[in-house]
VEXSERO-629253 format. One line per field, with one value per residue (C-alpha): residue number from 1; residue in three letters; chain; x, y, z. Coordinates in Angstrom, 1 decimal. Example, Ala and Ser with C-alpha at 12.3 -4.5 7.8 and 13.67 -1.06 7.14 Angstrom:
BEGIN
num <- [1,2]
residuo <- [ala,ser]
cadena <- [A,A]
u <- [12.3,13.7]
v <- [-4.5,-1.1]
w <- [7.8,7.1]
***
This chain:
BEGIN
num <- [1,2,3,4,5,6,7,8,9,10,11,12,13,14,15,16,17,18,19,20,21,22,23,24,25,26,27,28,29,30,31,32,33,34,35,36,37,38,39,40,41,42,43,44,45,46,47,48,49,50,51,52,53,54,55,56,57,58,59,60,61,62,63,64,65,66,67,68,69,70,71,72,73,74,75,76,77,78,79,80,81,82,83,84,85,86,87,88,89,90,91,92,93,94,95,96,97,98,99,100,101,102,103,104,105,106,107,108,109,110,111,112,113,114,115,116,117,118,119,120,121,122,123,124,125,126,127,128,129,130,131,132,133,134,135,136,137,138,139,140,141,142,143,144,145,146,147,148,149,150,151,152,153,154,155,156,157,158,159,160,161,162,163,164,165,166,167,168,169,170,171,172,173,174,175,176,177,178,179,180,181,182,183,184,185,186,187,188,189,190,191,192,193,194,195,196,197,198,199,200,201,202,203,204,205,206,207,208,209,210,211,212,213,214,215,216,217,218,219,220,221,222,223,224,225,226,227,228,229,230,231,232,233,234,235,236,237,238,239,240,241,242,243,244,245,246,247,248,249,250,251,252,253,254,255,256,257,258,259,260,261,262,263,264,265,266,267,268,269,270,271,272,273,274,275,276,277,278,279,280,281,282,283,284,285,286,287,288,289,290,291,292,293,294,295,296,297,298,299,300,301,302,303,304,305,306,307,308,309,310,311,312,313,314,315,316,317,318,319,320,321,322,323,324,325,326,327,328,329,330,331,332,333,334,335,336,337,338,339,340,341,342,343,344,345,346,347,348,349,350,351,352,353,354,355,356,357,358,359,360,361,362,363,364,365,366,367,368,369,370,371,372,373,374,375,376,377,378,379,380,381,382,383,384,385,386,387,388,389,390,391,392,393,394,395,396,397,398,399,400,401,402,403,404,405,406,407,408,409,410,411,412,413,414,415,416,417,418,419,420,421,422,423,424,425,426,427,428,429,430,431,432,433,434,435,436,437,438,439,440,441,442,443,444,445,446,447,448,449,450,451,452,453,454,455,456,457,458,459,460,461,462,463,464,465,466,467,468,469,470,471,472,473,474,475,476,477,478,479,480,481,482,483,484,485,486,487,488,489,490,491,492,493,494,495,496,497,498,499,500,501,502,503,504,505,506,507,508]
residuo <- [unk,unk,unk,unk,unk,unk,unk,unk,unk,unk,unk,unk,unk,unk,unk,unk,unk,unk,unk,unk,unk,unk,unk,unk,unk,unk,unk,unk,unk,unk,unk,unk,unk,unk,unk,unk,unk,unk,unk,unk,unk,unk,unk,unk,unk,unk,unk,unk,unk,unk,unk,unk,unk,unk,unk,unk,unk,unk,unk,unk,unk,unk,unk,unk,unk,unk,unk,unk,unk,unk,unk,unk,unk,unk,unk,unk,unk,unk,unk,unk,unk,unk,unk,unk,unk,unk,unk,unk,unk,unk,unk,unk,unk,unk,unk,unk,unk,unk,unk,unk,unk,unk,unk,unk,unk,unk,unk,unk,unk,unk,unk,unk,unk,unk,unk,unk,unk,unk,unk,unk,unk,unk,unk,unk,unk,unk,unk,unk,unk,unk,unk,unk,unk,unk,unk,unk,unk,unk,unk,unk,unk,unk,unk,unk,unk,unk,unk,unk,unk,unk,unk,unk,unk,unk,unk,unk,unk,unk,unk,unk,unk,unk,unk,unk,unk,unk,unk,unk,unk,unk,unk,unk,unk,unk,unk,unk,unk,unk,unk,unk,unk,unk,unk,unk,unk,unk,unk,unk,unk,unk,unk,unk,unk,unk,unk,unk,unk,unk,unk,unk,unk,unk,unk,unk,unk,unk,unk,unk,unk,unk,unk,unk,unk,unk,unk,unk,unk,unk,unk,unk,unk,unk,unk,unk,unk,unk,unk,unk,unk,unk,unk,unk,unk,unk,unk,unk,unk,unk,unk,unk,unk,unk,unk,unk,unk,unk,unk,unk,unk,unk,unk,unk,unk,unk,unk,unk,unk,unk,unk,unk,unk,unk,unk,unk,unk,unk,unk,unk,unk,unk,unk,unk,unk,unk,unk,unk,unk,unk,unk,unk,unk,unk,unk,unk,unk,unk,unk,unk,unk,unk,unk,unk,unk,unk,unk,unk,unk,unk,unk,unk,unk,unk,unk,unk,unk,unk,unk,unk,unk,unk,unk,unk,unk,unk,unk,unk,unk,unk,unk,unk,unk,unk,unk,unk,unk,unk,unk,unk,unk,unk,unk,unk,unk,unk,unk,unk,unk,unk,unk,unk,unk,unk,unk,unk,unk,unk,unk,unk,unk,unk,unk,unk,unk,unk,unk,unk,unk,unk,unk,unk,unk,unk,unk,unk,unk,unk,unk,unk,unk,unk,unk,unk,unk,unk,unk,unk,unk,unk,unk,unk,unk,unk,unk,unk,unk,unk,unk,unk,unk,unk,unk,unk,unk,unk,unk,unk,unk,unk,unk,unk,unk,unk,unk,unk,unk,unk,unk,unk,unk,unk,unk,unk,unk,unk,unk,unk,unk,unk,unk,unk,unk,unk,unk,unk,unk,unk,unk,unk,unk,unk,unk,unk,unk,unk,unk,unk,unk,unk,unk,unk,unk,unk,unk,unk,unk,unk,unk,unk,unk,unk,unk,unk,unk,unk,unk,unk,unk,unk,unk,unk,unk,unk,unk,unk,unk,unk,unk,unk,unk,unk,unk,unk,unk,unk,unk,unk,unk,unk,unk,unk,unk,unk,unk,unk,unk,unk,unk,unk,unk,unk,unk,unk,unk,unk,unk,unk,unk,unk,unk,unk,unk,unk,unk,unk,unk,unk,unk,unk]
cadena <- [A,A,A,A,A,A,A,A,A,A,A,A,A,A,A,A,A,A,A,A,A,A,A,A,A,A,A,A,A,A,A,A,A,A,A,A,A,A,A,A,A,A,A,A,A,A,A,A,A,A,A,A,A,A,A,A,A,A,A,A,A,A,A,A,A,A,A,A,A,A,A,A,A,A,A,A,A,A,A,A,A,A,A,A,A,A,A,A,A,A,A,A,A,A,A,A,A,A,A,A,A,A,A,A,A,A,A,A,A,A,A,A,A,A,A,A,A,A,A,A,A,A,A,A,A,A,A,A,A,A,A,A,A,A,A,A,A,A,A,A,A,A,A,A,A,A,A,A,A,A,A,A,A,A,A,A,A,A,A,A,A,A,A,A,A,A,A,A,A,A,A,A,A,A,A,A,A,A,A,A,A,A,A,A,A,A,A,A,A,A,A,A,A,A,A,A,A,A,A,A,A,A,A,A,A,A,A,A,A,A,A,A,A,A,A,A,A,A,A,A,A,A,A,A,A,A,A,A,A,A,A,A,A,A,A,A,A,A,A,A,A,A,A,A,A,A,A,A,A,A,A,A,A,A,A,A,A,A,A,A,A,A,A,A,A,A,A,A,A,A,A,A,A,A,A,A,A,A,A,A,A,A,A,A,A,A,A,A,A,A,A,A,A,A,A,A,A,A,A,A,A,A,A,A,A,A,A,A,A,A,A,A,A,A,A,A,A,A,A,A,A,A,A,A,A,A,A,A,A,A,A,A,A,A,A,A,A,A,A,A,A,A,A,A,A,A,A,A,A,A,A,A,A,A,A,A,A,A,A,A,A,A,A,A,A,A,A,A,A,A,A,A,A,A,A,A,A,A,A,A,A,A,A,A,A,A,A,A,A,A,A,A,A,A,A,A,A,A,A,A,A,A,A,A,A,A,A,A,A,A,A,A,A,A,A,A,A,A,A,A,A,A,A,A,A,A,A,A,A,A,A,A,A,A,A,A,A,A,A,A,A,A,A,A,A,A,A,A,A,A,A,A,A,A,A,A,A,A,A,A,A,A,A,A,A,A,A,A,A,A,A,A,A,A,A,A,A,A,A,A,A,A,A,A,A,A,A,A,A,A,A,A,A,A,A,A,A,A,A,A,A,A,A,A,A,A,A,A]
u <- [129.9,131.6,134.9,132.7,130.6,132.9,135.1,132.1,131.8,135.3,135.2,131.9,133.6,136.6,134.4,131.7,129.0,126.7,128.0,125.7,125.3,123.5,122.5,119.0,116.2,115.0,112.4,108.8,107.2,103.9,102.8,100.4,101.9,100.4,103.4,102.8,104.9,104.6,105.4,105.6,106.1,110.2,109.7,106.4,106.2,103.4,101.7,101.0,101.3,100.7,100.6,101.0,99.5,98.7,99.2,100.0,102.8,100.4,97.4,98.5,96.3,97.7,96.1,96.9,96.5,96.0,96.8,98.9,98.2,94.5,93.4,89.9,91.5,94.2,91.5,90.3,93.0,93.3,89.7,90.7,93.6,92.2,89.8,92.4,94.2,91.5,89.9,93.7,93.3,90.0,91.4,93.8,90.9,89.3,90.4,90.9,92.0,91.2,95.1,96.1,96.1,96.4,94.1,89.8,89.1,90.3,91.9,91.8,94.0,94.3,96.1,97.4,98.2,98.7,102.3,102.6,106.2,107.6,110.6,112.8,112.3,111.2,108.4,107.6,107.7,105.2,102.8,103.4,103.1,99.6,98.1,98.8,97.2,94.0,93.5,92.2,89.6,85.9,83.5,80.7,80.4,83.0,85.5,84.4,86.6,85.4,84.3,87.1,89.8,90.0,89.9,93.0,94.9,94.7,95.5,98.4,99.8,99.7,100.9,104.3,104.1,105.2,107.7,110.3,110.4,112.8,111.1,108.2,106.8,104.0,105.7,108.7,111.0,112.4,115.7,116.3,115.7,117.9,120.7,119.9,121.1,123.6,126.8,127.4,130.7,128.5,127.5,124.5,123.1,123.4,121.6,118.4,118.5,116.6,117.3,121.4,120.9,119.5,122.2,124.4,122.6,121.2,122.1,119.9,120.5,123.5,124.6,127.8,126.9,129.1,126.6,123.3,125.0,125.2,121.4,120.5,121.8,120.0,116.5,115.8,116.3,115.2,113.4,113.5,110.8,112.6,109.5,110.1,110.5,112.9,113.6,113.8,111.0,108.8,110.2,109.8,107.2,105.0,104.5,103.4,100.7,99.5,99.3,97.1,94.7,94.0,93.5,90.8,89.3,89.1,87.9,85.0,86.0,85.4,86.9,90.0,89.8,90.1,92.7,94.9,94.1,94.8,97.9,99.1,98.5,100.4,103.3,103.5,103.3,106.3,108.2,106.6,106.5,110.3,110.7,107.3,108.9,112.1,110.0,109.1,112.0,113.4,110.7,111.0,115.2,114.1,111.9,114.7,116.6,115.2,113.4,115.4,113.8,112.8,111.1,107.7,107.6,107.7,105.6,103.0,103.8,102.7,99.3,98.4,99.2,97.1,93.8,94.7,94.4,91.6,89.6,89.8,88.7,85.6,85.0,83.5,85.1,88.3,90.3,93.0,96.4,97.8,99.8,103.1,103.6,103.4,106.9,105.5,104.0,107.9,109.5,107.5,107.6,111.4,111.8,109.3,111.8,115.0,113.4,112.5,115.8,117.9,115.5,115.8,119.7,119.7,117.6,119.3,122.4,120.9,119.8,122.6,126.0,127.0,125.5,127.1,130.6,129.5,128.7,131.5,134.3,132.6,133.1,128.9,129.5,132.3,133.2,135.5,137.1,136.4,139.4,138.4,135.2,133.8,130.6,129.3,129.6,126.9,125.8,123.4,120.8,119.7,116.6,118.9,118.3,120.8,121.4,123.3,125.8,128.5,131.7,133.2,136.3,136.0,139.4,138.5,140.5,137.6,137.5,136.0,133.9,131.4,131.2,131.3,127.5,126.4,123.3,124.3,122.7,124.0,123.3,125.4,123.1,120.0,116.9,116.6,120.5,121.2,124.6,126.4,130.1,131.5,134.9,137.4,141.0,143.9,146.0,148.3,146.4,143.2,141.2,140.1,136.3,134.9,130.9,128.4,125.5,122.5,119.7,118.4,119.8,116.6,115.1,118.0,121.2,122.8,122.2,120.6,123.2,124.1,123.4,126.5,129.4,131.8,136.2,137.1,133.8,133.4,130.6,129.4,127.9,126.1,124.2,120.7,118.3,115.8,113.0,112.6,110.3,107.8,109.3,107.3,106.6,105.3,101.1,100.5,99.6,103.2,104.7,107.0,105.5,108.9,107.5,103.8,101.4,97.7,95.7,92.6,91.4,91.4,87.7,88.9,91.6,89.7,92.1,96.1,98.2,100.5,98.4,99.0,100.9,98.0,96.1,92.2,89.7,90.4,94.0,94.5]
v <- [159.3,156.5,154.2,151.5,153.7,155.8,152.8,151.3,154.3,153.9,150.3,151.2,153.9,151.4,149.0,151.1,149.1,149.5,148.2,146.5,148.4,146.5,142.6,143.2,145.3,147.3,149.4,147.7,147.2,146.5,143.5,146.3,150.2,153.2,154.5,158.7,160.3,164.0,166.7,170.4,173.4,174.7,177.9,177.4,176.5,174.7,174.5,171.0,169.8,166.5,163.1,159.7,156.9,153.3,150.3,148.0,148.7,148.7,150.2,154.0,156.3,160.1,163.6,166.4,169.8,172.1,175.8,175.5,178.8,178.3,178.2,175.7,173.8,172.9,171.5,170.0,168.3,167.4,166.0,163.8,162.5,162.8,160.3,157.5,158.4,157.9,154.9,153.3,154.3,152.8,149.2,149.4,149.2,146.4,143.8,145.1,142.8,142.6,143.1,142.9,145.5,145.8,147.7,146.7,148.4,146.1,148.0,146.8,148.1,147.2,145.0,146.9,150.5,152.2,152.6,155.5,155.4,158.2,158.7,161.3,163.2,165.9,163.9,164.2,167.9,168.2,166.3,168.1,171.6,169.9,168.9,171.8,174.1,171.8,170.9,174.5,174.5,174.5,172.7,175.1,179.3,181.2,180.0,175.9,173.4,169.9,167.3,165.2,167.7,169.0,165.2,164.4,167.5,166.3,162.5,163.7,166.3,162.9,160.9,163.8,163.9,160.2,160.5,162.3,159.6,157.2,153.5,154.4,152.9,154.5,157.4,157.0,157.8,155.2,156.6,156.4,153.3,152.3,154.4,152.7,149.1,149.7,152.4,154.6,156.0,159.5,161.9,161.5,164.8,162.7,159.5,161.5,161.4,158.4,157.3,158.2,156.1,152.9,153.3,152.1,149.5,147.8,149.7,149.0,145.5,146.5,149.5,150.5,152.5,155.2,155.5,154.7,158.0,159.9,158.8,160.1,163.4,164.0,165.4,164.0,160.7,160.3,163.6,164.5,164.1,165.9,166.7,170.1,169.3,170.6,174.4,173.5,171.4,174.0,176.6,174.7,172.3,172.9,176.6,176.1,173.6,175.3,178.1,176.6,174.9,178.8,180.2,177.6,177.8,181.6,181.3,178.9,176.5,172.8,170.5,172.7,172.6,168.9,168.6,170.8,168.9,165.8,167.2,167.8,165.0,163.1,165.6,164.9,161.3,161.4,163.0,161.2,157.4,157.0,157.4,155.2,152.5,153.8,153.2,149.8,148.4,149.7,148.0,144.8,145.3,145.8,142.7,140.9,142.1,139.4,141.6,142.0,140.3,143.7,145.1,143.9,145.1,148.8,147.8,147.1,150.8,151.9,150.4,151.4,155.2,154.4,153.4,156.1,158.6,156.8,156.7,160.1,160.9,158.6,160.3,163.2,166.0,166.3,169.7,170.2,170.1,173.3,175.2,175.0,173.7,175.6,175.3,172.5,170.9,171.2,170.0,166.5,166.1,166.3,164.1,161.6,161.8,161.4,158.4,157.2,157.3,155.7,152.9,152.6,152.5,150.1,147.2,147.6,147.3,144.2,142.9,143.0,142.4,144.9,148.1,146.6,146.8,150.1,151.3,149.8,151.3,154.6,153.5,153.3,149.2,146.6,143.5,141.0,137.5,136.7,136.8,136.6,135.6,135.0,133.4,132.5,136.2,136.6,140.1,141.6,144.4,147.2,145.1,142.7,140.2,138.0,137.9,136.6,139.7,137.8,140.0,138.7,140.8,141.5,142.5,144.2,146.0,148.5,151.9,152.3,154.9,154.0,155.3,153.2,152.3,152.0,149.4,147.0,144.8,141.7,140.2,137.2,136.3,134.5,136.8,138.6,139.4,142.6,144.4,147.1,148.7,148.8,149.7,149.7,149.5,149.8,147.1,147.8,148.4,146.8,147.8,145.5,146.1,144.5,143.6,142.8,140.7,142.2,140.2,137.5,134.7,133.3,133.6,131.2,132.1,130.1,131.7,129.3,127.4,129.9,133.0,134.1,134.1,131.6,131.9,132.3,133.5,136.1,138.4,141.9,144.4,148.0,150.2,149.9,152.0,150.0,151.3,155.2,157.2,159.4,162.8,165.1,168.7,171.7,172.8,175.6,177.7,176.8,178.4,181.8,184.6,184.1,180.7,181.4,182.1,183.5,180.2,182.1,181.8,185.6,185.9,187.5,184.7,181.6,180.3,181.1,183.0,180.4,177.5,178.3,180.5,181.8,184.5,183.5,184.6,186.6,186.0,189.5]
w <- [177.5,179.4,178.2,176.9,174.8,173.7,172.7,171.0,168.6,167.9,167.2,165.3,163.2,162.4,161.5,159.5,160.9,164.2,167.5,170.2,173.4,175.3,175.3,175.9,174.6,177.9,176.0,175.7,172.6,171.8,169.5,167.7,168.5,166.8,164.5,163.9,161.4,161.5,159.2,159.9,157.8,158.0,160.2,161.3,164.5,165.9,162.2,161.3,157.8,157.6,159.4,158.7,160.8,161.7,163.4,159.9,157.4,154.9,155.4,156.7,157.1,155.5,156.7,155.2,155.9,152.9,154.3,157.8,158.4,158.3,162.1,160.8,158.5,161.6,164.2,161.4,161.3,164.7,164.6,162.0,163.5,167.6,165.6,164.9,168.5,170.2,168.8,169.4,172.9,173.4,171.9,174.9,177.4,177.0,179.1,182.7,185.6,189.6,191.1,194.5,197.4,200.9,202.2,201.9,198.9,195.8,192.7,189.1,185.7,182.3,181.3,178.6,177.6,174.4,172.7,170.0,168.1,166.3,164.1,166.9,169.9,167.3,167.3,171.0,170.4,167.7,169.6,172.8,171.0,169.3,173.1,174.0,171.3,171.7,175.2,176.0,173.1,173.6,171.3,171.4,172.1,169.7,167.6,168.8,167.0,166.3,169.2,170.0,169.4,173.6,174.5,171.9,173.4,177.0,175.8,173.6,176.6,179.4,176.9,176.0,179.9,180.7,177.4,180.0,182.2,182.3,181.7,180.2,176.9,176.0,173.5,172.4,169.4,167.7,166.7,170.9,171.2,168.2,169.8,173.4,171.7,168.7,168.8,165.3,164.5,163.9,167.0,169.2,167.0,164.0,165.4,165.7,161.9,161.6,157.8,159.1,162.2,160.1,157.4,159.9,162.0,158.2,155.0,152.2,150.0,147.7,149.6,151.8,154.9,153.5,150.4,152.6,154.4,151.5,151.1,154.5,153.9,150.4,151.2,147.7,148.3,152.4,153.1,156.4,159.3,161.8,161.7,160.1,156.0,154.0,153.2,149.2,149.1,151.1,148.5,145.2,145.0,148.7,148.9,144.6,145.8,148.6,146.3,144.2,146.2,148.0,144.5,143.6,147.2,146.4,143.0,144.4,141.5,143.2,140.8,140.6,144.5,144.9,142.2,143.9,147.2,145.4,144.1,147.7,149.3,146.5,147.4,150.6,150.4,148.5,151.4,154.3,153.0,153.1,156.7,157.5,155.8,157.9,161.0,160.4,158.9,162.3,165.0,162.9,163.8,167.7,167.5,167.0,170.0,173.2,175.6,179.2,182.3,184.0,181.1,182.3,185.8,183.9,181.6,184.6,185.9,182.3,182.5,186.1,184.6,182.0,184.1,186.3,183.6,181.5,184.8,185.2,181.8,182.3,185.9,183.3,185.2,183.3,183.3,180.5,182.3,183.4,181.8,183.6,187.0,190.1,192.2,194.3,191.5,189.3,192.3,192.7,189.1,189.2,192.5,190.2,187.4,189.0,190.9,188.0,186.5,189.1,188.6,185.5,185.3,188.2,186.3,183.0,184.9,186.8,183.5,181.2,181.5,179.1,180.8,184.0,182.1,181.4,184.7,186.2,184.2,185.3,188.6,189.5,189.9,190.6,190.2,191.6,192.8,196.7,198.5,202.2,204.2,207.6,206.8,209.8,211.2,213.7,215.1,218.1,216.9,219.0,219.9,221.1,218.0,217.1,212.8,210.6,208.8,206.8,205.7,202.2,200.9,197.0,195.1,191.7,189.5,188.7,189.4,192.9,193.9,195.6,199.4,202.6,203.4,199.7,199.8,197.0,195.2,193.2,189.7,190.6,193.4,193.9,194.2,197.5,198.4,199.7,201.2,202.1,201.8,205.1,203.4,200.9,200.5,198.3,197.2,194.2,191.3,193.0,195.5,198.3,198.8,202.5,201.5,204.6,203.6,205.3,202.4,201.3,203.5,205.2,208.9,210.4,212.0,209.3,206.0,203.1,201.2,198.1,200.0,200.6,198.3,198.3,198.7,195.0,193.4,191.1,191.6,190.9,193.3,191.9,194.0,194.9,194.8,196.8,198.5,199.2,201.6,200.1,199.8,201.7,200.0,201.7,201.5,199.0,201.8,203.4,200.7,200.5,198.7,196.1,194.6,194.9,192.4,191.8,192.0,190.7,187.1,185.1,184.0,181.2,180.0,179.5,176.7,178.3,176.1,176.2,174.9,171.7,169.0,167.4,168.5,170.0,167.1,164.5,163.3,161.2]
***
């Protein structure tokens, strides 16, 4: 947590009332996202109960699972809702564009991609746990689950895949992207509570935010979708119903069957509508926060992903991701990550003004009055090239931390303008940072007018992450015998242990 955050929760706490974070919204969000609101049973991992869906407010569409525990009665399940997933996925690819590229060969993406929202990271989780228990599956031979349902694991696991990085839009939980724009005076565990987190951004009509609080934390008034429900509900009123509905599945009786079922799934739509109202009282709220410029050049990363993947899916030879990475395979996925991240933090800084205050009272940015420069500085490359290489001198009162040969970057700058630390002094409380200008200044030896900065401006430098080489990994064959693994499938294992909780076949 950095001064200006953490002095935003304070202010936030004083205040009892949400604090903006940011200026901009840097998250994309679709004109028509998927919203899934999961429910599992407390303690049992990996069981779904329930799940509500849609892409309109009012017209949800509620599966319900009437025994957890019942392996058919959980694909079932997952056909049903692989069935709504899917055919939201398939609305995303429809209109697909020519877009350029260097070499002969031309490429082409859609131009959109799809955008499922759910309440937490909890969320995430359940769906991830789901692909995962699916993707192996077959659809015919013993123990086949219902078409659709391998397809909906390997779309839900890519989809739980681009959730961890940084940027992306296509799953997400809306209780981070609240928490990304407003400060609470409650702790970064609490803002995952969803109905907690909205009682301070907008409290119900009539209520305080202390008494919207006290709301939060009553599972009888905004039952939880974390997504696990609540232990006394599960005890009292679910494990009753269930109950029931096995009894008259036993007894054969069929009307008593479907009132039981009925029964249920009036239950549970008790405890899930609150938080999909939740949900979109809470995209309506980030509606109304402008999105920042930069948002849309991710948003094109997010759609040549999703043609990537969807073309592979249509290329009919489709494997179910592994199960966990091979060392070569973790290591490029973290390199992609961290890239990712540093990206990320460098437009929202570039974007808004307030996560540049941010970063600079950390010390990751600075910004400062021009007190010296030597504009017409002229220097001889190594090929013998003569370019223009201003020098301005910056005094700031920021924190500076930033080492000698940082490539910078400014928001105070036209398009273009690039530099680099070449050092930085004391001078009382300031600091006296010296700024060659390497970017953005044309093909003369005089830079463009408004290039370089002037005696007196104030501007703002952070560092850039600019363009990186490729990292280069080794060959599987290069590998030691300490990170490498048996690349050939057991005969005998056709579904990994680790796909799912549940044993394969017969679960007594």
């Amino acid at each position: 947590m950095t001064r200006v955050s953490a002095l935003a929760r304070l202010e936030a706490m004083e205040a009892m009332s949400a604090v903006p974070l940011t200026k901009y919204r840097h998250r994309h969000l679709s004109t028509r996202p998927l919203v899934v609101v999961p429910l599992a049973m407390a303690g049992e991992a990996g069981s779904p109960l329930a799940a509500i869906v849609g892409v309109s407010k009012r017209s949800p569409t509620l599966l319900v699972v009437g025994q957890p525990r019942d392996r058919v009665q959980r694909f079932a399940f997952a056909a049903d809702l692989g069935r709504v997933v899917l055919d939201y996925i398939d609305s995303c690819r429809v209109d697909r564009r020519e877009i350029g590229s260097r070499g002969k060969e031309s490429r082409s993406r859609y131009t959109d991609a799809p955008q499922i929202l759910v309440p937490n990271p909890g969320g995430i989780k359940f769906l991830a746990d789901l692909g995962r228990a699916c993707r192996f599956r077959s659809t015919t031979g013993d123990y086949p689950v219902p078409a659709g349902v391998p397809e909906l694991g390997m779309w839900l696991t890519f989809l739980t895949n681009t959730a961890e990085e940084a940027g992306t839009s296509m799953l997400m939980p809306v209780t981070d992207m609240l928490s990304e724009h407003w400060a609470t005076g409650q702790s970064t565990l609490e803002d995952q509570n969803l109905a907690a987190l909205m009682a301070w951004i907008a409290p119900p009509d009539g209520l305080t935010v202390e008494q919207a609080l006290l709301d939060a934390e009553n599972p009888g008034v905004c039952p939880p979708a974390g997504p696990a429900t609540s232990p006394d509900f599960d005890n009292i009123y679910l494990a009753h119903a269930i109950k029931q509905s096995d009894t008259a599945r036993a007894a054969g009786n069929h009307a008593a069957v479907a009132a039981a079922q009925a029964e249920l799934r009036e239950l549970i739509n008790e405890q899930i509508k609150p938080t999909w109202r939740l949900m979109w009282t809470a995209i309506s709220l980030l509606r109304g926060v402008p999105e920042a410029p930069r948002v849309a050049k991710r948003f094109d990363s997010d759609c040549m992903s999703f043609t990537g993947y969807s073309d592979y899916q249509d290329s009919g030879s489709a494997l179910p991701q592994r199960t966990r990475d091979s060392a070569i395979g973790a290591a490029k996925r973290l390199n992609r990550l961290e890239r990712a991240l540093e990206n990320l933090e460098a437009d929202m800084a570039f974007d808004d003004p307030y996560v540049l205050a941010d970063r600079r009272s950390n010390g990751e940015a600075f910004a400062g009055v021009v007190v010296d420069a030597e504009s017409g500085r002229v220097v001889t490359t190594d090929k013998s090239k003569r370019v223009p290489r201003p020098l301005i001198t910056i005094r700031t009162l920021d924190p500076t931390r930033l080492a000698d040969d940082t490539r910078l970057i400014s928001p105070s700058m036209p398009a273009g303008h690039k530099a680099m630390i070449t050092r930085t002094e004391p001078d009382g409380e300031a600091s006296l940072v010296t700024v060659e200008i390497n970017g953005g200044m044309g093909r003369a030896l005089i830079p463009k007018p408004g290039t370089v900065p002037e005696l007196g401006q104030v501007i703002a430098y952070l560092p850039d992450p600019g363009w990186r080489p490729t990292s280069e990994f080794p060959e599987p064959d290069q590998m030691v015998w300490t990170h490498s693994i048996d690349e050939k499938p057991d005969p005998d294992s056709s579904i990994p242990n680790e796909a799912t909780a549940e044993e394969w076949g017969d679960e007594n």
